[in-house]
N, C-alpha and C positions, 0 to 999 in steps of 0.2 A: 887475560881471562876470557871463557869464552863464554858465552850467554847460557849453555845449560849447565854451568859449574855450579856445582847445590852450595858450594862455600863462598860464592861471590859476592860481595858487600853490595846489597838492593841501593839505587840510586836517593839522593835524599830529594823528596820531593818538596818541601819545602827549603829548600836554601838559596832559592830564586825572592821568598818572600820575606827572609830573615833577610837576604843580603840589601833587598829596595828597603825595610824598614832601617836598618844601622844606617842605608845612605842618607834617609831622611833626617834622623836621630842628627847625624854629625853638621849635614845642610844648615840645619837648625841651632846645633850649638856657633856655629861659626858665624852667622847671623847676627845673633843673639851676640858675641863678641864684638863683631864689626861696631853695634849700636851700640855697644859697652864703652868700646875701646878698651879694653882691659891692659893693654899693653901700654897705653900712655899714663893713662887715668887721667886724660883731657875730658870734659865734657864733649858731645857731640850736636847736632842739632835735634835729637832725636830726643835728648835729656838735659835740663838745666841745670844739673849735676851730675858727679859722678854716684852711679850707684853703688854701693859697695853690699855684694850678697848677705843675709844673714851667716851663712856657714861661714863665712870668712873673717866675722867679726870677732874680735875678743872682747869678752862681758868681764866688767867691770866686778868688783865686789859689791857695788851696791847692787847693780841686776843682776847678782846670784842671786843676793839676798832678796830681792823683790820675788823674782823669780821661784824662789823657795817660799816665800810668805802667801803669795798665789797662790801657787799647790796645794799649802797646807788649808787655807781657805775652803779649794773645792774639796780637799777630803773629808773638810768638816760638814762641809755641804750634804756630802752622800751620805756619811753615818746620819746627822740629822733625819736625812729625808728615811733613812732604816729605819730610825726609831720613831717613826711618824707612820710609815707603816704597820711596825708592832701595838702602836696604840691605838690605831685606826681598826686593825682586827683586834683588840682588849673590847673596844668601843661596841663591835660590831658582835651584838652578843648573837643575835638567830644567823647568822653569817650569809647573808644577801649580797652582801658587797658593797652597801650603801644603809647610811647611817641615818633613821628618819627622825622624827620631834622625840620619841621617848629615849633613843641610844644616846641622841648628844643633848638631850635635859639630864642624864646620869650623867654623862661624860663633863657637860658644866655643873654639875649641880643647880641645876636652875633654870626652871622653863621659860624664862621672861628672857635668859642669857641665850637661851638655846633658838628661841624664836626669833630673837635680830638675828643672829648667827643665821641659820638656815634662809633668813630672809636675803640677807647682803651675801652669803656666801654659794646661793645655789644658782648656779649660773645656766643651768637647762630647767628651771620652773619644774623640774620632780617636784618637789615636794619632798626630798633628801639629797643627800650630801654623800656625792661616793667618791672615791680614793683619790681621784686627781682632782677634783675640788678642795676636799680636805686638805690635803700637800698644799695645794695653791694659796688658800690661806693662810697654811702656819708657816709657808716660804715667805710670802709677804713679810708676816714677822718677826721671822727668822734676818732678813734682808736690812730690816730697820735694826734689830736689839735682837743677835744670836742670845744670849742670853734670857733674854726676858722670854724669847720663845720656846727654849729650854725649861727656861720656870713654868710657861703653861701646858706643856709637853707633861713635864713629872706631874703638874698638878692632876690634868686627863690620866696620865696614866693610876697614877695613886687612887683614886677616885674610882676608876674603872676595876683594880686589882681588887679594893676592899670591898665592893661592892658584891663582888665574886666569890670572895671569903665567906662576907654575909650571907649567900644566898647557900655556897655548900655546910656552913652550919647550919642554915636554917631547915637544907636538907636530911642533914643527918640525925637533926635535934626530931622533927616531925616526919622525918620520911619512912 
């Protein structure tokens, strides 16, 4: 081919830097064997054991089973922390982003409940309580008693819901 052939395949200009990385890549795997020994499976002095990779292991039934119970943990994790969300905006009635003494004295029912709350749970001295504090606290008790966090989740949220009710009747009764 002669250099003004418009059909000539352009030189690759990178494959000087593909081929130094693959040599490094292989450098490295063969290294990383030598210390291994993988072919013996002697210790070396480099390990006081042999290691044997995770990809290469066979899991047991019970670390399925772990394995799957983990999982299902963090996915209960994240719906929680959803529906901590959805209550945290229920809560959040003029929608600021942060919940001050009168949203979460509705949200407890109770301003004496809502002033330790705010007191122990406001970690930058606002003066309210916004969304990743809030999470932070009902993770805490999420952490100890999913359940009982659960319980005070529906309790905020119920509390929050009817309060809502109350005020669109109250709207449409005198509005």
């Amino acid at each position: 081919m002669s250099a003004d052939d418009p059909w000539a395949v352009p030189p690759d200009e990178w494959a000087e830097v593909r081929a130094k990385r693959e040599r490094a890549i292989a450098a490295k795997n063969e290294a990383s064997a030598v210390k291994m020994n993988y072919a013996d499976k002697v210790p070396t002095r480099h390990h006081k054991a042999v290691v044997v990779p995770a990809r290469h292991r066979a899991y047991t039934q019970n670390d399925l089973e772990v394995m799957s119970e983990l999982a299902q943990k963090r996915e209960d994790a994240i719906e929680f922390k959803a529906d901590v969300r959805r209550v945290f905006n229920l809560a959040d009635v003029d929608g600021s982003g942060e919940l001050d003494i009168n949203e979460l004295a509705k949200a407890r029912n109770s301003v004496a409940k809502a002033e330790a709350s705010l007191e122990s749970d406001d970690q930058d001295a606002s003066g309210t309580l916004n969304f990743d504090e809030f999470c932070e606290k009902m993770m805490r008790t999420y952490r100890k008693t999913p359940a009982g966090a659960r319980r005070i989740l529906k309790t905020y949220e119920g509390i929050c819901v009817n309060d809502e009710r109350r005020s669109r009747r109250f709207d449409v009764v005198h509005g």
